[in-house]
N, C-alpha and C positions, 0 to 999 in steps of 0.2 A: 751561204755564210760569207760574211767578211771575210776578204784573205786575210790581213792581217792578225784577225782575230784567229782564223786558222793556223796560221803561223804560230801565233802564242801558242795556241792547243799542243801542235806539234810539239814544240820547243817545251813545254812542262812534260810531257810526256816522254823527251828524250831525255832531259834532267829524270826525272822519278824512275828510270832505265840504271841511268848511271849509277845513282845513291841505291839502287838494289844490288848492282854490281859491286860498288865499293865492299857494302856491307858482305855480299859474298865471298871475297876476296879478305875480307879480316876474319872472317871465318874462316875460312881454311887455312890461314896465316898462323891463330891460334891452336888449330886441330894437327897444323905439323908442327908445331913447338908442343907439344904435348905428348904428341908422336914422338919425337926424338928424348922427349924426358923418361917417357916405359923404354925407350931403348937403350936409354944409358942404367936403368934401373936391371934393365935383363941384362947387361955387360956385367954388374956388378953381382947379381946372383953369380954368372958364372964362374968369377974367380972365387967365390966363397966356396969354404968345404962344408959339407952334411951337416956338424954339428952345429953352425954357426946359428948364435940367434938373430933372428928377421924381427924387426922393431914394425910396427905398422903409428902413423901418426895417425888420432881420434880426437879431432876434439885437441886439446891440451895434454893429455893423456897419451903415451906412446903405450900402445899393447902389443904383445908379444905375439907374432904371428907363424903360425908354420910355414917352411920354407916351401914345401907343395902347393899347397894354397898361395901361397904370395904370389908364385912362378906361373899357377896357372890365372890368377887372376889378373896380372901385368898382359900375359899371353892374349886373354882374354879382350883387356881394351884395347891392346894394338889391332887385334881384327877389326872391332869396332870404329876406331879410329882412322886405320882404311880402310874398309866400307864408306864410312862417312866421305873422306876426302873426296873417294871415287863420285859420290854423289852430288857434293857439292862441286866439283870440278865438270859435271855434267850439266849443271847449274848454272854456272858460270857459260858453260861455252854455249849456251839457250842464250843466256843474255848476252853474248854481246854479240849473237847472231840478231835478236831482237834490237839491238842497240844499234848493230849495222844499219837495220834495216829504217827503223827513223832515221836515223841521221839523212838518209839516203834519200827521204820522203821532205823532213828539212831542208 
C-alpha cells in the first residue's frame, strides 16, 4: 500500500477515535448533570415533613405522588445513573488508550 494513502487510513481512523470519545465525554457530561439534578431532588425530600405533598411532573399534568415512591424512585436512578458513569468512564479510558495507540501508529 501507498504510504501516503496509509497515512490517510491512519489519520481517519484517529479522527473516528476522537469523535467517539468526544461523544463519550458528552455523555457522561450529561449523566452527571442529571446525577446532581436526583441529588438535589433527594436534598429536597429531606427537609420536607411526612405530610407534605410530592407533585411528580407528566406530560403537562403535575400528579400527586407518594412521598415513598418518589424517594425510592430518585434513589433508584441515582444507582442507575452511576452504574452508567462507571461504564461510560470505562469507555472512555478504552478509547483514549485506543486513541493513544493510533496517534502513536500516526
Amino acid at each position: 500500500m501507498d504510504p501516503q494513502k496509509q497515512m490517510q487510513a491512519l489519520s481517519e481512523q484517529y479522527q473516528g477515535l476522537q469523535t467517539e470519545l468526544t461523544t463519550l465525554v458528552s455523555a457522561r457530561q450529561k449523566l452527571e448533570s442529571q446525577q446532581q439534578e436526583n441529588k438535589n431532588v433527594q436534598k429536597e425530600f429531606q427537609t420536607l415533613n411526612e405530610e407534605a405533598n410530592i407533585y411528580k411532573l407528566v406530560g403537562p399534568v403535575l400528579l400527586k405522588q407518594d412521598s415513598t415512591e418518589a424517594k425510592s424512585t430518585v434513589e433508584g436512578r441515582l444507582e442507575y445513573i452511576d452504574k452508567e458513569i462507571k461504564r461510560i468512564e470505562s469507555s472512555i479510558k478504552d478509547m483514549q488508550e485506543k486513541t493513544e495507540g493510533k496517534k502513536m501508529e500516526v
